[in-house]
MMTF fields as JSON, N, C-alpha, C and O atoms, coordinates in Angstrom:
{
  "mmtfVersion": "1.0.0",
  "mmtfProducer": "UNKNOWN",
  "numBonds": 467,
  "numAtoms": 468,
  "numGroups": 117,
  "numChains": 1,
  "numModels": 1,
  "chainsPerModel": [1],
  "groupsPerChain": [117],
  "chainIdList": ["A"],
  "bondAtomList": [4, 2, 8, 6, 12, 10, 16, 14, 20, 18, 24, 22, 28, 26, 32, 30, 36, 34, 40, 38, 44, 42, 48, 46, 52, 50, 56, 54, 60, 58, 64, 62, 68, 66, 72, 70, 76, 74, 80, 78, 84, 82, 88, 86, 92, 90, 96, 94, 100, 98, 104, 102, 108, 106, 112, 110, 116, 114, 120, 118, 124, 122, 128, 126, 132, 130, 136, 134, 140, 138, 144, 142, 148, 146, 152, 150, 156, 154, 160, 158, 164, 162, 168, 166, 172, 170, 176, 174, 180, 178, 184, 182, 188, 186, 192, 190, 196, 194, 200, 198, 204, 202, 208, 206, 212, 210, 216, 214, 220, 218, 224, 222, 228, 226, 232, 230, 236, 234, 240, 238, 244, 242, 248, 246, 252, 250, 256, 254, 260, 258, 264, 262, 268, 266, 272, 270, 276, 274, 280, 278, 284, 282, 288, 286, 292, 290, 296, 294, 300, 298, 304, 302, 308, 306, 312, 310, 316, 314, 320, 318, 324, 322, 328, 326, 332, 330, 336, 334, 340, 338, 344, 342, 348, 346, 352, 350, 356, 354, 360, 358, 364, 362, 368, 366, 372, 370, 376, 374, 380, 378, 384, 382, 388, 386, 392, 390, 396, 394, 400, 398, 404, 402, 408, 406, 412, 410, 416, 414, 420, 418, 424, 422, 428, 426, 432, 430, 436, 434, 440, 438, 444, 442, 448, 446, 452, 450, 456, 454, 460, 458, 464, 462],
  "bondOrderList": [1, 1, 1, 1, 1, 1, 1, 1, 1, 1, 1, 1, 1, 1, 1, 1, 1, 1, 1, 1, 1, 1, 1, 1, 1, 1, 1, 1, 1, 1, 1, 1, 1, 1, 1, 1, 1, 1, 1, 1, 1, 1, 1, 1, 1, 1, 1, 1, 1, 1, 1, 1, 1, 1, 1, 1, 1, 1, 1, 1, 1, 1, 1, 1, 1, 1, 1, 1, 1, 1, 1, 1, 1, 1, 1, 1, 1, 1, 1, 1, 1, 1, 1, 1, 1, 1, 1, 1, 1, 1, 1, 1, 1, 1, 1, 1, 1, 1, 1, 1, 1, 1, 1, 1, 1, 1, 1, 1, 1, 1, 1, 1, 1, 1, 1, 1],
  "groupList": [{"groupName": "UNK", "atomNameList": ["N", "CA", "C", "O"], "elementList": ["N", "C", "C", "O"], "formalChargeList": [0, 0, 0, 0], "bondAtomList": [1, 0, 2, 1, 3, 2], "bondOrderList": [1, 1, 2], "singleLetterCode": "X", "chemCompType": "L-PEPTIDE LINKING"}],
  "groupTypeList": [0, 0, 0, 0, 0, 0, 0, 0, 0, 0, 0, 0, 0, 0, 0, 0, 0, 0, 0, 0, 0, 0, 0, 0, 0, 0, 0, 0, 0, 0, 0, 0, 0, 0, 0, 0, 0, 0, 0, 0, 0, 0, 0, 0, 0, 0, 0, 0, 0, 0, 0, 0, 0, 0, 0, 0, 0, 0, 0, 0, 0, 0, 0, 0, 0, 0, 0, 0, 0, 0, 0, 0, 0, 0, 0, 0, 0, 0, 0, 0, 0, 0, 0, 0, 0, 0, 0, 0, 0, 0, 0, 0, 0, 0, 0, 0, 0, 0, 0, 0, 0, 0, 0, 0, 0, 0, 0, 0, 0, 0, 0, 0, 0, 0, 0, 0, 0],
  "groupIdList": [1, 2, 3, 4, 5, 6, 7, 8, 9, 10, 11, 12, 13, 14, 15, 16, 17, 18, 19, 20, 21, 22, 23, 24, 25, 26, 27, 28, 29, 30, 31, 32, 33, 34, 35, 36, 37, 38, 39, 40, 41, 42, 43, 44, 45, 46, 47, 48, 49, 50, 51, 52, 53, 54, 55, 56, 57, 58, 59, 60, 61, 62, 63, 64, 65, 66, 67, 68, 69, 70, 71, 72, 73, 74, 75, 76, 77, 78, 79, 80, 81, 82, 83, 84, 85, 86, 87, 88, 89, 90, 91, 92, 93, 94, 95, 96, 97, 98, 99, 100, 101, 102, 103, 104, 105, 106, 107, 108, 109, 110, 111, 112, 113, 114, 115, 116, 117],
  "secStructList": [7, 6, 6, 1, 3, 3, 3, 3, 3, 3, 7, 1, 1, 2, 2, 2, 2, 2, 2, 2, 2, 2, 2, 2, 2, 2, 2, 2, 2, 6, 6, 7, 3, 3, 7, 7, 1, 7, 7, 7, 7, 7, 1, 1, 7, 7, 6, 6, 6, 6, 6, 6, 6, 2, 2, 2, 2, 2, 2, 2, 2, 2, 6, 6, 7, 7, 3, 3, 3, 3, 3, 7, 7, 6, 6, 6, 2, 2, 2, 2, 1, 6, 6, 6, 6, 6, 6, 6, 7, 7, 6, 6, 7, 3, 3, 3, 3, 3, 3, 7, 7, 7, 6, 6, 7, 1, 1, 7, 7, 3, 3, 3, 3, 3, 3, 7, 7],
  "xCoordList": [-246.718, -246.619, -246.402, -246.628, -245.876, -245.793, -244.812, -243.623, -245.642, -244.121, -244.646, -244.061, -245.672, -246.371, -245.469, -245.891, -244.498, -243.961, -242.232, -242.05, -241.197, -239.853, -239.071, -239.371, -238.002, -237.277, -235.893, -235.367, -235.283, -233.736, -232.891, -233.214, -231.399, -230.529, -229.477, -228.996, -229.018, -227.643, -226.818, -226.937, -225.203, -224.351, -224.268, -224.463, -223.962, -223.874, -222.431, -221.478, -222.919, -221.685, -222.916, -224.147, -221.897, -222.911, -223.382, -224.248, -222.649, -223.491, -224.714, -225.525, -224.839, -225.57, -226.876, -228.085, -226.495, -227.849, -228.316, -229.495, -227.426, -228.276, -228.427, -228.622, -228.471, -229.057, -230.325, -231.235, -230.418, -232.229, -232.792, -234.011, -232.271, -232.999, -233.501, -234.68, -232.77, -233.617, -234.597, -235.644, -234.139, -234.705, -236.246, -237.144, -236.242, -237.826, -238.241, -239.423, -237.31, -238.136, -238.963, -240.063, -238.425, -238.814, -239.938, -240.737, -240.198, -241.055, -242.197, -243.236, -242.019, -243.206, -244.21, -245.436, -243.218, -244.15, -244.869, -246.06, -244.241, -244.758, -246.275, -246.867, -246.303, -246.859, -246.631, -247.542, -245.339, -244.873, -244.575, -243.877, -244.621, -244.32, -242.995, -242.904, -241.775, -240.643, -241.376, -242.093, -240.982, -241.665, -240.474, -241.113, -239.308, -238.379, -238.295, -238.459, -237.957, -237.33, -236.164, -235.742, -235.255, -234.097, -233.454, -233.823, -232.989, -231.809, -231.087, -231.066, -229.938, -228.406, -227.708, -228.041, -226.495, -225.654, -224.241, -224.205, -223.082, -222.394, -221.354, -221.578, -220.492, -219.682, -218.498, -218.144, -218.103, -216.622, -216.71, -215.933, -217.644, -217.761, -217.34, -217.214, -217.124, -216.589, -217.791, -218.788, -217.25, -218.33, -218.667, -219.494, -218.013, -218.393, -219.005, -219.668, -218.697, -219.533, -220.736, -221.691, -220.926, -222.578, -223.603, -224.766, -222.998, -223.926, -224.594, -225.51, -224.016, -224.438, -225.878, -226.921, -225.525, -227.34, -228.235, -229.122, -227.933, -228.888, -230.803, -231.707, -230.825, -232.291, -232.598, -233.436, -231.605, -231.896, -232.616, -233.734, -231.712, -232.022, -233.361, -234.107, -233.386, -234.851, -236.278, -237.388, -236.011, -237.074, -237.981, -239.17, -236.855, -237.007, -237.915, -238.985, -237.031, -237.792, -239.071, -239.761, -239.518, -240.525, -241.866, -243.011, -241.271, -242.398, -242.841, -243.476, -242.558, -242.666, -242.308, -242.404, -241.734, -241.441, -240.698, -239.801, -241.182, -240.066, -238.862, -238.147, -239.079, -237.934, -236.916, -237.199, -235.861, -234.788, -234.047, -233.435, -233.701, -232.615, -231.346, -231.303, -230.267, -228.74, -228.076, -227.068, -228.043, -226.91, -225.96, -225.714, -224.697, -223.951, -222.263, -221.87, -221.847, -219.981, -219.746, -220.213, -219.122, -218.187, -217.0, -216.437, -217.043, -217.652, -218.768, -219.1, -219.644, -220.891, -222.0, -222.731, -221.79, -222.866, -223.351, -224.449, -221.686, -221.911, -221.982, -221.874, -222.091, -222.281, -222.81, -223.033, -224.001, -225.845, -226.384, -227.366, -225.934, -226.665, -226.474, -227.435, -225.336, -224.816, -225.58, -225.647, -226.213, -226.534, -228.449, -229.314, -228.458, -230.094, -230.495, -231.47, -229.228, -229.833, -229.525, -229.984, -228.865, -228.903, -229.703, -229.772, -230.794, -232.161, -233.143, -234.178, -232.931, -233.897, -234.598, -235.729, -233.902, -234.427, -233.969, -232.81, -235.396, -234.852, -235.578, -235.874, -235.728, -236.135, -237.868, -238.864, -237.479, -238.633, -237.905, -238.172, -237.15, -236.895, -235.713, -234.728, -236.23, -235.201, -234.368, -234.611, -233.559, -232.482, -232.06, -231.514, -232.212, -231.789, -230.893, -231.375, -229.246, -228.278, -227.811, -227.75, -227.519, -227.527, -226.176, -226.325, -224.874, -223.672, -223.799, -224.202, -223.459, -222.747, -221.529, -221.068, -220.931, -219.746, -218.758, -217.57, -219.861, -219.315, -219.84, -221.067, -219.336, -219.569, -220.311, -221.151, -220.224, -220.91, -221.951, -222.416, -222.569, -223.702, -225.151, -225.411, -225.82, -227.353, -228.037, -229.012, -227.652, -228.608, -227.368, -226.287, -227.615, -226.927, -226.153, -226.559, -225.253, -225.052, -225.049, -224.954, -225.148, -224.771, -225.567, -225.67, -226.566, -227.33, -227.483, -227.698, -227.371, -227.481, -228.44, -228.838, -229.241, -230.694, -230.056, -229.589, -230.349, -230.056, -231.522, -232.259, -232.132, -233.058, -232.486, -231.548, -232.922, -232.687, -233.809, -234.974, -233.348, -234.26, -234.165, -234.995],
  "yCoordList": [163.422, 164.073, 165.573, 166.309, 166.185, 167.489, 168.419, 168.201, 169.645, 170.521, 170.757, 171.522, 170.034, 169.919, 168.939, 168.666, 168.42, 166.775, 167.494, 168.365, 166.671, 166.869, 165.365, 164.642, 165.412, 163.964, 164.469, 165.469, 164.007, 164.215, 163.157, 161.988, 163.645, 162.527, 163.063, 164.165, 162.114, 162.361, 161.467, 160.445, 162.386, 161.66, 160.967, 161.508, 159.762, 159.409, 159.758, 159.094, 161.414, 161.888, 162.847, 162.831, 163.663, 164.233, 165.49, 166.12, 166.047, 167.16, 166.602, 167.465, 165.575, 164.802, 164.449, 164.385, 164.356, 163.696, 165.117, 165.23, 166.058, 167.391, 168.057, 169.202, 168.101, 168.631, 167.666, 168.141, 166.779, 166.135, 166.189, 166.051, 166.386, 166.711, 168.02, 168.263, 168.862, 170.371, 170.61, 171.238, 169.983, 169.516, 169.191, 170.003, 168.105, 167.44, 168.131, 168.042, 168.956, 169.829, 170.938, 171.397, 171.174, 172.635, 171.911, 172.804, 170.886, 170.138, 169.654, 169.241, 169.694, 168.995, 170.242, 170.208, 171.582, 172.91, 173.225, 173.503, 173.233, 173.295, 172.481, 172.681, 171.508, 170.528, 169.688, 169.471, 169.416, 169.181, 167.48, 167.337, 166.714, 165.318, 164.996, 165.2, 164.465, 164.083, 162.408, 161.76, 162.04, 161.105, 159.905, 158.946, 159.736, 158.591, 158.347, 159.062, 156.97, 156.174, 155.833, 155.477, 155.885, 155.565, 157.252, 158.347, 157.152, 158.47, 158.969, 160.177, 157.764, 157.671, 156.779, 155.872, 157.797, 157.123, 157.24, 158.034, 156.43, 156.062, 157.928, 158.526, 158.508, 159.657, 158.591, 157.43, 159.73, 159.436, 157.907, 156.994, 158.188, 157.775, 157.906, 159.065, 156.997, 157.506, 157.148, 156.449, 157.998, 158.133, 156.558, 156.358, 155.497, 154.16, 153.277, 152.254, 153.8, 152.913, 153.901, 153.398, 155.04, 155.34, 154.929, 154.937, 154.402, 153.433, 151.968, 151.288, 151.802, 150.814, 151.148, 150.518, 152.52, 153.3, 153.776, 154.617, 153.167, 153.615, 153.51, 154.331, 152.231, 152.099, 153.669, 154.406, 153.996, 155.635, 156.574, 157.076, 156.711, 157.706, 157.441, 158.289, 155.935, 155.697, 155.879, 156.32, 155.58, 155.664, 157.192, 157.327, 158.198, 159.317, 159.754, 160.354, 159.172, 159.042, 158.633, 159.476, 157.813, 157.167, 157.636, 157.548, 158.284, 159.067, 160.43, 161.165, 160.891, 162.004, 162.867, 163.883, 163.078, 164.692, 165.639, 165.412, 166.655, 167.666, 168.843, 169.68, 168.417, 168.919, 168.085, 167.66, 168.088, 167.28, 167.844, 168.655, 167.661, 168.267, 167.428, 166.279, 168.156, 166.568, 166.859, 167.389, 166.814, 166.911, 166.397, 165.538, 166.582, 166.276, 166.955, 167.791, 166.356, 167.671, 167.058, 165.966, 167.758, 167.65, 166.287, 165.736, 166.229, 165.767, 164.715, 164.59, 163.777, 162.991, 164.044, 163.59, 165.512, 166.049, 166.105, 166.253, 165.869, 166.301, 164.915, 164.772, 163.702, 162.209, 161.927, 160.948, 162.622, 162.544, 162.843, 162.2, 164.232, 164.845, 164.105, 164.057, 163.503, 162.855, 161.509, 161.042, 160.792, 159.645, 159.715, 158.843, 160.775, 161.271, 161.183, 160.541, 162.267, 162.278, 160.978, 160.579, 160.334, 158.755, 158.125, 157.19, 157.942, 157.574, 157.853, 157.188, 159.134, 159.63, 160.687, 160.938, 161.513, 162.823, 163.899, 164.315, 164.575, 165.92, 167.103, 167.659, 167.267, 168.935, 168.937, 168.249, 170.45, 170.994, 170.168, 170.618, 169.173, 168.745, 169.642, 169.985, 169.98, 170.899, 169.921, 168.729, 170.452, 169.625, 171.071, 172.04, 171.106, 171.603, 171.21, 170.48, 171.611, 171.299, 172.177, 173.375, 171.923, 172.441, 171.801, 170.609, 172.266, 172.353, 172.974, 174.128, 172.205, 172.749, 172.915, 172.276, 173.921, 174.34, 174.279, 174.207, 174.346, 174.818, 174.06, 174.093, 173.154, 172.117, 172.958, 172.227, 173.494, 174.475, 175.378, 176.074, 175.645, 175.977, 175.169, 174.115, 175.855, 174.926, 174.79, 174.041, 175.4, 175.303, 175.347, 175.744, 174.834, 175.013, 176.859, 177.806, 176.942, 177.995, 178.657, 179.864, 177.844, 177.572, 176.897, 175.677, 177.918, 176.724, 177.186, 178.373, 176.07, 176.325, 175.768, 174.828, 176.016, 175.333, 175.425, 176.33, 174.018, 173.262, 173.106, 172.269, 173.955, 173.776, 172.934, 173.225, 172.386, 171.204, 171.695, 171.619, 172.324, 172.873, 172.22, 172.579],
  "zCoordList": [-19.893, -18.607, -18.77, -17.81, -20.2, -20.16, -19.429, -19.2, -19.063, -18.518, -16.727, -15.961, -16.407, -15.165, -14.445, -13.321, -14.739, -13.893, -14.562, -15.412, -13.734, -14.182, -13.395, -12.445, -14.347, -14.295, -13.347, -13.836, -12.212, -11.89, -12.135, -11.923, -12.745, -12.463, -11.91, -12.179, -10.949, -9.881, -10.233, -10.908, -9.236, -8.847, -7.39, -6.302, -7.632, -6.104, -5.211, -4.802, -5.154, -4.241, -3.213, -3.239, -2.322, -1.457, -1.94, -1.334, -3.422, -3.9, -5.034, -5.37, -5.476, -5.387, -4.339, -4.559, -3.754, -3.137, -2.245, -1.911, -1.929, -1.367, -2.506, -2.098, -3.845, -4.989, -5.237, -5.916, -4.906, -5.357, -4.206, -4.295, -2.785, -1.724, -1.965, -1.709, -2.413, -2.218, -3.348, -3.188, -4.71, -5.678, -5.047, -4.824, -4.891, -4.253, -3.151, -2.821, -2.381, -1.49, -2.392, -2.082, -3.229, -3.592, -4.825, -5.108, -5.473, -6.329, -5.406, -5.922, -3.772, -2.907, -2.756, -2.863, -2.424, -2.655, -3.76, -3.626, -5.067, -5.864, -6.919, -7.98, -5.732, -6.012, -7.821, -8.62, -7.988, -8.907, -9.068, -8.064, -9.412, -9.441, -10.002, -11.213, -9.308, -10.025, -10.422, -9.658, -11.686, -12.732, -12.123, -11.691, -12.003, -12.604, -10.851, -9.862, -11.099, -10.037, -9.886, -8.785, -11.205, -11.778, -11.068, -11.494, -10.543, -10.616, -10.067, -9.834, -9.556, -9.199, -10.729, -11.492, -10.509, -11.542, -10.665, -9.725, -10.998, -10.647, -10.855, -11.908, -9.967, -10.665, -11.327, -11.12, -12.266, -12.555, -13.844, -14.122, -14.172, -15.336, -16.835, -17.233, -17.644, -19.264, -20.093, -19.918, -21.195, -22.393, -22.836, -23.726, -22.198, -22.995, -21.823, -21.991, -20.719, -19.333, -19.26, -18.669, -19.655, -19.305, -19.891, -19.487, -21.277, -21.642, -20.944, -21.407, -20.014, -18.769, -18.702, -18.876, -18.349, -17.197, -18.374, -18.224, -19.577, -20.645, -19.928, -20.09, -19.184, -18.48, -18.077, -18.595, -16.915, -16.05, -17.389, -17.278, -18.721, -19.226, -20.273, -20.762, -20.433, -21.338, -20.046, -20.342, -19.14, -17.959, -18.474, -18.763, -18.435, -18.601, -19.6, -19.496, -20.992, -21.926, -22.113, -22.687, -21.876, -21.947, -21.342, -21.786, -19.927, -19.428, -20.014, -19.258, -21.387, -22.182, -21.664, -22.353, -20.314, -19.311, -20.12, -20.932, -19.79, -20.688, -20.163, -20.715, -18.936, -18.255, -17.019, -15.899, -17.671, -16.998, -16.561, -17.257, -14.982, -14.027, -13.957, -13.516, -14.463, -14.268, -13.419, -13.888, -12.194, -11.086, -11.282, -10.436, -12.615, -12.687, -13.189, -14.003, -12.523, -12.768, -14.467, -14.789, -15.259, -16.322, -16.051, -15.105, -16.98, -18.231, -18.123, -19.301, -17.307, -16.733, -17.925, -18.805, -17.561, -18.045, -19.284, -19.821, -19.748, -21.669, -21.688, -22.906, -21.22, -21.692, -21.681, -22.393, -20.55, -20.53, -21.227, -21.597, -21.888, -22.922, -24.179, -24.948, -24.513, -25.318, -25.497, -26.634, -24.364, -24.243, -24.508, -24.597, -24.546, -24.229, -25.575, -25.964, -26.743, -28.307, -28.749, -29.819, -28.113, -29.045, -28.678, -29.476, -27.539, -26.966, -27.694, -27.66, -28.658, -29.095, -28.61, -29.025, -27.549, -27.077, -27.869, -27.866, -28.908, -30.069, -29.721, -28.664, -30.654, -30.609, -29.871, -30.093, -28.619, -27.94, -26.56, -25.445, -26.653, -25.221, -24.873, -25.527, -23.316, -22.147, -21.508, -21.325, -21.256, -20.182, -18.991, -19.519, -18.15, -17.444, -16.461, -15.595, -16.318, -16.116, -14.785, -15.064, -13.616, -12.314, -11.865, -11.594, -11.708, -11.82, -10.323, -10.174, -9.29, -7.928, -8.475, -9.42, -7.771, -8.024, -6.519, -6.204, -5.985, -4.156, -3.263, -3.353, -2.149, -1.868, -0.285, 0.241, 0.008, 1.636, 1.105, 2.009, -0.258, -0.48, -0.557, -1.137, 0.067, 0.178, -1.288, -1.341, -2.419, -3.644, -4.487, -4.054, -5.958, -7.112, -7.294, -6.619, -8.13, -8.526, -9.674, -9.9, -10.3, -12.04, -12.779, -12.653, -14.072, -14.636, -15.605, -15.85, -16.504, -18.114, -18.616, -17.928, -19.935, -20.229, -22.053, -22.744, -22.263, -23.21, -23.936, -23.415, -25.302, -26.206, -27.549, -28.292, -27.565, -28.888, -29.648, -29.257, -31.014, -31.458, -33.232, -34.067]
}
């Protein structure tokens, strides 16, 4: 699928679900395809129950996409990323990480881009 298509994963809270709403608004303009079907995860999760949603993050995988959006707060985020290289996601794959910080803003504020090189 390349760098033409992108994968989201959420929390099922409400910065969550208005981060993949504006997400897919702004991917419908672009005429961009979000790839996964999988992509609510539970918040407030530990490093040994996210292995539950291992499906969410192989979905991902599998569809070769190379850019991934994680709508997710600390620590969820570093357990995704964490859960992604033991899937087998290495080097040349992006993760792009979109951290609301502020719950009355319409878009992310904060974003960090993760090269596995």
């Amino acid at each position: 699928m390349g760098w033409g298509n992108f994968a989201i994963i959420y929390e099922n809270n409400s910065l969550g679900y208005w981060g993949n709403y504006y997400l897919s608004e702004a991917a419908a303009t672009q005429k961009l395809y979000i790839v996964n079907k999988l992509r609510i995860i539970p918040q407030l999760l530990t490093r040994n129950q996210i292995k539950n949603y291992s499906n969410v993050f192989q979905e991902i995988i599998d569809t070769n996409v190379r850019l991934v959006a994680l709508l997710l707060s600390s620590p969820l985020l570093y357990y995704a990323i964490e859960l992604f290289y033991d899937l087998g996601m290495r080097k040349g794959d992006v993760i792009l990480s979109l951290q609301m910080l502020l719950g009355f803003l319409k878009l992310p504020i904060k974003m960090t881009i993760h090269i596995k090189e």
